[in-house]
N, C-alpha and C positions, 0 to 999 in steps of 0.2 A: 504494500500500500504506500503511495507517495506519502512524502511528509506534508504538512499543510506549511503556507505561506508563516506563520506566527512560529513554526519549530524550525525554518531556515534561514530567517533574518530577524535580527534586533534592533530596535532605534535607535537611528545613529548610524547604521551602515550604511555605506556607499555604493551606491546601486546604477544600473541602467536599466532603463523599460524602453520597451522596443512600440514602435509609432506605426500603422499602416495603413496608406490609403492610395487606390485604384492604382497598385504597382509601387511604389514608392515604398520605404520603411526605411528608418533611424531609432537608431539608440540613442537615447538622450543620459546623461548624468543626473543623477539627482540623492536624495537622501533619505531614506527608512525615517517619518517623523511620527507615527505609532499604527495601532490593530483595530481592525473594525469586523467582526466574522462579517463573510467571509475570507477578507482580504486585509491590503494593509494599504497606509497614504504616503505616498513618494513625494518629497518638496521637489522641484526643481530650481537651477540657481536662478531663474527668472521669479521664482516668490509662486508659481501656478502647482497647483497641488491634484496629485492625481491620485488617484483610487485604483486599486492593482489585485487582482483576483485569479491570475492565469498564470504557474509557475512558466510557460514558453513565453511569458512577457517581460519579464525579471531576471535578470543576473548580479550576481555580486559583480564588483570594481576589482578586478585583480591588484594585486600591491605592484606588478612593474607597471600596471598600468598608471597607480598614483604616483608611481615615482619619475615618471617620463612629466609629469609638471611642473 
């Protein structure tokens, strides 16, 4: 059984969610700022907060990833 969203990230992790429309899709950056079942709420660094509910939308920020900033 998959783990749920709230047993793979904690507030405060560094996240990407992935965007999709008519062909198009982007990863954006953003940050774990708490849980709501089902899902949990992503800040982005633009201040817009999204709601996240589908582990293929969500990944962690790898650490070479934050250190290449």
């Amino acid at each position: 059984m998959a783990k749920r969203l709230s047993e793979q990230y904690r507030s405060g992790d560094e996240v990407e969610i992935l965007f999709e429309q008519a062909g198009w899709s982007e990863w954006l950056r953003g940050a774990v700022v708490g849980f709501q079942s089902p899902g949990l709420w992503v800040r982005l660094p633009t201040g817009s907060m999204w709601f996240v509910t589908n582990t293929r939308r969500i990944r962690h920020v790898t650490q070479s990833e934050l250190d290449k900033e």
